[in-house]
Every structure is written in structure tokens, then in C-alpha cells.
Backbone as a ProteinNet text record, in pm:
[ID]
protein_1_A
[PRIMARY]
XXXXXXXXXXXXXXXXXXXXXXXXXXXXXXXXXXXXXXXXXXXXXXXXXXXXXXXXXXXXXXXXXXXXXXXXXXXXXXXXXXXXXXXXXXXXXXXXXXXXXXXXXXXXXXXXXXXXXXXXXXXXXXXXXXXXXXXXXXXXXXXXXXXXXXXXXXXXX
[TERTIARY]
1187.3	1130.5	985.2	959.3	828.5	735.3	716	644.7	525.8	516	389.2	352.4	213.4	139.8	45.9	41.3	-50.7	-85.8	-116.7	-116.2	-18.5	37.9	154.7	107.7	222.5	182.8	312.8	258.9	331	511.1	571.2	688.4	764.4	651.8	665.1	680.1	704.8	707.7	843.8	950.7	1050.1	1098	1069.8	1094.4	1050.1	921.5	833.2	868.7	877.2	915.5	1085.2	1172.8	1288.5	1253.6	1147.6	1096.7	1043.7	1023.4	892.2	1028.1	1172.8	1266.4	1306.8	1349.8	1409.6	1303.8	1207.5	1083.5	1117.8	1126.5	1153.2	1251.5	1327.6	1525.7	1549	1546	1620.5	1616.1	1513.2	1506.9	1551.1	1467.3	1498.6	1638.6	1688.3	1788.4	1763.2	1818.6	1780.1	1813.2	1678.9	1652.7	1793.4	1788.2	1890	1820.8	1916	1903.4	1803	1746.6	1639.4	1734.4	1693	1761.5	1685.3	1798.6	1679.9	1665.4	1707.9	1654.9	1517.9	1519.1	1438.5	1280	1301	1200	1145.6	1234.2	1219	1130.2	1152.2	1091	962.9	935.9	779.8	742.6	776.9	706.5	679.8	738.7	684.5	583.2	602.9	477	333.3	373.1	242.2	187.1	280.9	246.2	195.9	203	180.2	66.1	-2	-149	-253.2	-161.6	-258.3	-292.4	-188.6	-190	-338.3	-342	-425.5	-568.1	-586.9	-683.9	-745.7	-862.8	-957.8	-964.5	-966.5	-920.9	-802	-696.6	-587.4	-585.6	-524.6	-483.7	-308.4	-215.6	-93.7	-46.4	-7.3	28	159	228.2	372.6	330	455.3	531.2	637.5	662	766.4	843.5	944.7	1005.7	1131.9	1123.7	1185.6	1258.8	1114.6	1139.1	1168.2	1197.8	1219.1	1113.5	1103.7	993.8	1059	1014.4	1064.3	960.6	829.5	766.2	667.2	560	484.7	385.7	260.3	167.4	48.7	31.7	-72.9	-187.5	-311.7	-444.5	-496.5	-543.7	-659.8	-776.9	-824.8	-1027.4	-1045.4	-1154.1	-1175.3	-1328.6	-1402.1	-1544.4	-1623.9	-1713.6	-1755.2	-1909.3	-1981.1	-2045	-2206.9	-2245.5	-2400.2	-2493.6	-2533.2	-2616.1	-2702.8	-2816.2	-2948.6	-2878.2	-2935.4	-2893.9	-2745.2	-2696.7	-2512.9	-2504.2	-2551.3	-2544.6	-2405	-2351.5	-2195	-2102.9	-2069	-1932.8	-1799.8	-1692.3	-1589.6	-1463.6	-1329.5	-1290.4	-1187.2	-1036.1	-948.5	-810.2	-749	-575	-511.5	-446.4	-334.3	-200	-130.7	-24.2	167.9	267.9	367.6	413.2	344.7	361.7	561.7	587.7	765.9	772.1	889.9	968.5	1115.4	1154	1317.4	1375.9	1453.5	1510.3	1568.8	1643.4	1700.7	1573.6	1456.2	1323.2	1247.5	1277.8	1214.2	1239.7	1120.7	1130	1097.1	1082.8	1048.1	874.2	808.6	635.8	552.6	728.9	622.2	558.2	564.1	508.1	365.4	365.5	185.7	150.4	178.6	114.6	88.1	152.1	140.9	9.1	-3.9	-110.1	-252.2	-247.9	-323	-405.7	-335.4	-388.3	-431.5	-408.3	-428	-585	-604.1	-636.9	-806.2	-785.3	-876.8	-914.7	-830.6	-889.9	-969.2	-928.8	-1037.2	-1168.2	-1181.4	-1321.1	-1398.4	-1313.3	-1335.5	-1459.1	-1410.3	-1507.6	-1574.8	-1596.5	-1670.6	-1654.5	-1505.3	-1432.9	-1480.1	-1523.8	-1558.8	-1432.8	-1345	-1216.1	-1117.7	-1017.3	-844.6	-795.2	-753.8	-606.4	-516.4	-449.5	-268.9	-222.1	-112.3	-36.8	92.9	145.9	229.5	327.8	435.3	583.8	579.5	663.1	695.7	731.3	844.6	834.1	736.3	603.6	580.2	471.6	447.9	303.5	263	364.8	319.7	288.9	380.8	321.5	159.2	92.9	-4.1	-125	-46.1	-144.9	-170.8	-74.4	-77.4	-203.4	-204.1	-287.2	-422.7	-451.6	-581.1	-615.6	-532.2	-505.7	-490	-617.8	-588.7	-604.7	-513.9	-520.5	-632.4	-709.4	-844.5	-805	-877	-849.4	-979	-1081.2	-1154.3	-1123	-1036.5	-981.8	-897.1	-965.3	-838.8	-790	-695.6	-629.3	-559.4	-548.3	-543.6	-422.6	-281.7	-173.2	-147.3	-173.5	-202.6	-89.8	36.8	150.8	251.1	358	390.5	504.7	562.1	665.2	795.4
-966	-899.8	-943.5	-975.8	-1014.9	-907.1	-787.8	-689.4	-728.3	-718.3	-727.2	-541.3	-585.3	-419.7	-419.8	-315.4	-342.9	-185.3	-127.7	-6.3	-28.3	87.6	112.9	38.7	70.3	48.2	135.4	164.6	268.5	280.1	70.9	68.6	158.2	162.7	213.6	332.5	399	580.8	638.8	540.3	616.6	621.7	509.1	505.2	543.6	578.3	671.1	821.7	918.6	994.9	1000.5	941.1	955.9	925.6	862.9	869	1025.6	1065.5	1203.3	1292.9	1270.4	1400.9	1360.7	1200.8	1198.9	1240.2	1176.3	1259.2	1411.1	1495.8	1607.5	1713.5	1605.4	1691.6	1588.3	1512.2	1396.8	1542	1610.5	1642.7	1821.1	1838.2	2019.4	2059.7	1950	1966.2	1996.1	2027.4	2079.6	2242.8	2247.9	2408.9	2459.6	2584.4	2628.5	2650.9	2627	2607.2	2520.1	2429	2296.2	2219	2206.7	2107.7	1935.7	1821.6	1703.5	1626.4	1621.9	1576.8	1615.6	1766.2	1810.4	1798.9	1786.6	1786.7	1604.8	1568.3	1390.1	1354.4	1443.3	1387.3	1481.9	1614.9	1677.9	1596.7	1538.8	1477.6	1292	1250	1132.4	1151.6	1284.6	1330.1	1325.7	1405.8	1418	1270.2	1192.3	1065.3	951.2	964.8	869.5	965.7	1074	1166.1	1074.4	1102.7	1052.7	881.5	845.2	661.1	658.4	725.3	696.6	767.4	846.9	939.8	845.7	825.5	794.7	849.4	960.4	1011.1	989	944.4	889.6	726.7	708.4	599.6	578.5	517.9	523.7	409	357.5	254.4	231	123.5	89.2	-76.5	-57.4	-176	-176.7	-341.7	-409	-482.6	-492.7	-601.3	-653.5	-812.6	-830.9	-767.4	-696.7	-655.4	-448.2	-444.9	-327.5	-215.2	-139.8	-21.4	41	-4.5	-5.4	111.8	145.8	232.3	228.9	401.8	397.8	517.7	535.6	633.6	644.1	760.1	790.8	860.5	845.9	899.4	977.6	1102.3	1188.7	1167.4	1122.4	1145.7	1261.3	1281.6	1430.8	1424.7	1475.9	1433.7	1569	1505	1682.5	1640.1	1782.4	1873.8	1744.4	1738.1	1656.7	1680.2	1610.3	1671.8	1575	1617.4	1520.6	1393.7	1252.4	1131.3	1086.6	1170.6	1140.2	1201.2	1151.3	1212.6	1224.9	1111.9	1099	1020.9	1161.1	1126.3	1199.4	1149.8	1207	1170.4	1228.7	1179.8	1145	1131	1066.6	1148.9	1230.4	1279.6	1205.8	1186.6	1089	1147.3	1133.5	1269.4	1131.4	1192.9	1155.7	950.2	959.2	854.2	848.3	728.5	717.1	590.2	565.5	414.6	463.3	400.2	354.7	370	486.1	489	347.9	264.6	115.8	61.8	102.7	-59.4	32.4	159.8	194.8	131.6	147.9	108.8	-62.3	-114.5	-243.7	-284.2	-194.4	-192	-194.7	-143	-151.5	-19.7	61.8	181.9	130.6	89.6	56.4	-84.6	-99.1	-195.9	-84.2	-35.2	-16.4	93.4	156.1	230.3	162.4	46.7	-41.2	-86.8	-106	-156	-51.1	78.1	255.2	209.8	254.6	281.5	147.1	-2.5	-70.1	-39.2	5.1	45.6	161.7	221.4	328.4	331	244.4	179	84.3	61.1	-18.2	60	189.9	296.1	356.8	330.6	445.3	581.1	594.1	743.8	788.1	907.2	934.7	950.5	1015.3	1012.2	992.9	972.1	1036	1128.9	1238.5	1308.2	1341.8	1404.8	1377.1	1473.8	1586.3	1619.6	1584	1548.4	1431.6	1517	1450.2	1520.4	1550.6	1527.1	1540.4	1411.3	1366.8	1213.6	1109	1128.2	1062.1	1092.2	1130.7	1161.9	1002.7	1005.8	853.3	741.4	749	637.5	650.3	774.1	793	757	803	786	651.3	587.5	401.7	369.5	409.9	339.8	459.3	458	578.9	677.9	753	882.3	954.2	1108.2	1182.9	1331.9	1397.3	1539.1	1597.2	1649	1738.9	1851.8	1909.6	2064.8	2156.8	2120.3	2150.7	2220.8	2147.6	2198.2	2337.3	2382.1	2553	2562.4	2649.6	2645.9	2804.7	2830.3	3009.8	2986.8	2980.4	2982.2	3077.1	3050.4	3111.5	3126.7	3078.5	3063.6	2956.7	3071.1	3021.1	2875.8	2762.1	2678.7	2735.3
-2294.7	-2178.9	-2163.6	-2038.3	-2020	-1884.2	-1935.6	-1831.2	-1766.8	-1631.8	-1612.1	-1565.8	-1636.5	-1584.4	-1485.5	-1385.4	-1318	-1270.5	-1106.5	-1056.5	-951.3	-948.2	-886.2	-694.5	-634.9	-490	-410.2	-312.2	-238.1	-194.8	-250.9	-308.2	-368.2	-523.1	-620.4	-638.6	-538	-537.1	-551.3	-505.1	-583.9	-670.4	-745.6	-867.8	-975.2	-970.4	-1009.2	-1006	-895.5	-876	-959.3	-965.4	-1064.6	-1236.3	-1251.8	-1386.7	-1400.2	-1344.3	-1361.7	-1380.1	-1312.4	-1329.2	-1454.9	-1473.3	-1555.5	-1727.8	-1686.1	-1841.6	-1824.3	-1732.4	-1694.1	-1776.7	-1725.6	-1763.9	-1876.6	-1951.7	-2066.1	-2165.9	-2199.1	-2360.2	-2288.3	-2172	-2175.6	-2054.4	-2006.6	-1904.7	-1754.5	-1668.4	-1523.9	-1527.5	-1472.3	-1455.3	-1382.6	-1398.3	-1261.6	-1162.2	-1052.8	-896	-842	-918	-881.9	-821.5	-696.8	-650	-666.2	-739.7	-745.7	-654	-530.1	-401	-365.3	-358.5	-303.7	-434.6	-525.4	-598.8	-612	-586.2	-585.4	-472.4	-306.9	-196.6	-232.3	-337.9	-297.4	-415.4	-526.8	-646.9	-549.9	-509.6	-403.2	-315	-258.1	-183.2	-263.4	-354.6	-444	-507.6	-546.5	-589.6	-464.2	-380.6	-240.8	-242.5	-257	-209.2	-349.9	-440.1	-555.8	-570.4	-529.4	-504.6	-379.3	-280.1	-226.4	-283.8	-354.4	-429.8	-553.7	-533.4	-662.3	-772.2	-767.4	-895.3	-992.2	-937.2	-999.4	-994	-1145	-1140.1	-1197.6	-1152.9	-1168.5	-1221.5	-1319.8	-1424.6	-1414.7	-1379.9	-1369.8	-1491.8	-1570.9	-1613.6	-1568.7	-1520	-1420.7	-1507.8	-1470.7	-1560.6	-1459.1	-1409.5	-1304.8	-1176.3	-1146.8	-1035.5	-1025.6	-1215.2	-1199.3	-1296.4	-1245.2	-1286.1	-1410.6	-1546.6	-1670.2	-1776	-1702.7	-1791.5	-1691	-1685.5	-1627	-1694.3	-1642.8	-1736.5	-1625	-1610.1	-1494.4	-1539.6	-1493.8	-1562.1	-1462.3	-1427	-1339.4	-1439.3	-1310.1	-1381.5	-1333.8	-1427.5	-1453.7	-1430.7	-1342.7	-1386.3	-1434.3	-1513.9	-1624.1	-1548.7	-1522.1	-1534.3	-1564	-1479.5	-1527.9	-1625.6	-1694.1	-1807.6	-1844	-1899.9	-1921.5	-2000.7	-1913.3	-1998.9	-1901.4	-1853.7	-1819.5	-1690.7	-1570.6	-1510.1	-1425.1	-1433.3	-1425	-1533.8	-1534.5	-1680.6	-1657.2	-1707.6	-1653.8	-1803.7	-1787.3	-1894.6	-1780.9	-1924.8	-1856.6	-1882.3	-1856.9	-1856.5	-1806.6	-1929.1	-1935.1	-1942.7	-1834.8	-1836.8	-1750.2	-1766.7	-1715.7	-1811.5	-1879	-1967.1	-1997.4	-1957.8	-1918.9	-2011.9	-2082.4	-2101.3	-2073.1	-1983	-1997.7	-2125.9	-2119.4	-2292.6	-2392.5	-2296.9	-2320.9	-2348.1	-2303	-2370.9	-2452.9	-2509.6	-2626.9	-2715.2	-2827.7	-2966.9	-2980.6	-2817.4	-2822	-2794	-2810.1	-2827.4	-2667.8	-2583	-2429.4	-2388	-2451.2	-2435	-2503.8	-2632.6	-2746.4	-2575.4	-2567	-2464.3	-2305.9	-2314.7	-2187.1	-2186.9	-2280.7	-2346.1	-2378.1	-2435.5	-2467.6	-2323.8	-2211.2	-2057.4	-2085.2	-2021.1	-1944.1	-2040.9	-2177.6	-2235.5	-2223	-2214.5	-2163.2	-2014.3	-1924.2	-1797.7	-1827.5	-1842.6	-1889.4	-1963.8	-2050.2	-2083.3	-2010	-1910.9	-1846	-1715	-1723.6	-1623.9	-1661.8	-1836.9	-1886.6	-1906.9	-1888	-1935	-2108.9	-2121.5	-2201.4	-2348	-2253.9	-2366.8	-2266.3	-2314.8	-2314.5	-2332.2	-2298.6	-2325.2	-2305.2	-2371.3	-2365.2	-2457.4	-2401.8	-2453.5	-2486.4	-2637.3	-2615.6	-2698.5	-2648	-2679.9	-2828.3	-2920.2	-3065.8	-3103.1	-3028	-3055.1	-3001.8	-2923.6	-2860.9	-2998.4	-3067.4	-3169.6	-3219.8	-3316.7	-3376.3	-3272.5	-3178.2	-3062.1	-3085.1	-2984	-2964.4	-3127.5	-3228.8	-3328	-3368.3	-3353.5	-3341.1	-3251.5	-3156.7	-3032.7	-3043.4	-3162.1	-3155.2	-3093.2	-3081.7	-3030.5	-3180.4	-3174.9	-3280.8	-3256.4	-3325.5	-3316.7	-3322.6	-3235.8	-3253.9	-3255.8	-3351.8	-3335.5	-3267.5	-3227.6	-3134.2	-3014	-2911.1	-2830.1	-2836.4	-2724	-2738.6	-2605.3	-2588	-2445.8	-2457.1	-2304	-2307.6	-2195	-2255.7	-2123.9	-2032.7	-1919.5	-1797.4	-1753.8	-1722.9	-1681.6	-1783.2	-1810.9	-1931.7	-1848.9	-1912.6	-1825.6	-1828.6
[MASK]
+++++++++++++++++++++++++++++++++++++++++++++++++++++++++++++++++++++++++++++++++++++++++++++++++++++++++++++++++++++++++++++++++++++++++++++++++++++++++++++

């Protein structure tokens, strides 16, 4: 397999949008009464708002022609402070491989781009809440558990 990576383009939205159900439903199933039409055309919606939005950036690996893994980043911009007057980080969220091209290192690559674009702007960090299996990925590609962070769930999923 020879992927090329790049940022998505407005093509790229449906296939995208069926990665996001399928990351979705693979491990916890389909909710009841979700209909996946209807969540496919408002998750395309939202992805065609963010394709055109600066704040997002949307990461597709291709692989002849077909949309084989993808990983999307919101900038986040923090709060001005002496020395920094613009700084921002990076959430890294909806990170996909095609179950068939796991285990073949296009996810550590595809991470590896996200991850140079992003230094590339001067994002202060990365983060990512990452599945159970997705841990070691992430700890490969220098991603580490902080325990710093706290979080207060507002609405449970």
C-alpha cells in the first residue's frame, strides 16, 4: 500500500462521515432508534462547516483513490498571556483506520503528518482521548498519559 496523506476536500465528506459511524458503532453498536441516514447527512453537514473553518483541520489517507484512514484536529486557541500572545493547542479527535489496513503502521504515519502539521503552527500540544486499544498506538508516537488534567462530566454519553 502506498497512502498518500493530505487534507480532506469537500469530495471527501462522505466518506468521512461513514468513518465517524463506523468509529461510532464497530466497538459500542447502534444506539436504538438512530437512524444512519439521517446521522450520516447531519455528521457531513458538520464536516463540510468544519472543512471550510480554520479552526479545523481534517486528515484523510488515500489509498488508490480510496479513503483508508483519517484524523481530524480543532485548534483551540488559549487565553493570551505575557510572552504568548497567541497560542493555541491542538484536539485531536475522530482518528479512523480501515479495520483491513490495521496493524500495517498507517495509523503511526498518519499521526506522524497530523502531528508535524501541527508543529508546523506552533500548537502548543495535542490531545486525545484514545480508545483502550488505541493507547499503545498513541504511546508509540509520543503521546503520554498526564495526570494533570481533570474533567467534570457534564452529560454523561
Amino acid at each position: 500500500m502506498t497512502a498518500v496523506f493530505r487534507l480532506a476536500q469537500e469530495a471527501d465528506l462522505p466518506a468521512l462521515a461513514a468513518n465517524r459511524w463506523r468509529l461510532r458503532t464497530e466497538e459500542e453498536g447502534v444506539p436504538a432508534g438512530v437512524d444512519q441516514a439521517a446521522f450520516l447527512r447531519h455528521c457531513e453537514a458538520f464536516l463540510r462547516a468544519a472543512l471550510h473553518d480554520a479552526r479545523w483541520a481534517l486528515w484523510v489517507a488515500e489509498d488508490e483513490g480510496r479513503i483508508v484512514a483519517n484524523a481530524f484536529v480543532q485548534v483551540v486557541a488559549k487565553v493570551p498571556r505575557p510572552g504568548r500572545f497567541d497560542d493555541a493547542i491542538g484536539y485531536l479527535t475522530n482518528v479512523y483506520v480501515e479495520p483491513e489496513e490495521r496493524g500495517r503502521g498507517l495509523g503511526a504515519l498518519l499521526l506522524r503528518r497530523v502531528t508535524a502539521w501541527a508543529r508546523d503552527r506552533d500548537l502548543e500540544l495535542l490531545v486525545v482521548w484514545p480508545s483502550e486499544r488505541s493507547r499503545t498506538l498513541y504511546g508509540r508516537e509520543g503521546f503520554r498519559a498526564e495526570s494533570e488534567i481533570m474533567e467534570q462530566v457534564l452529560r454523561p454519553e
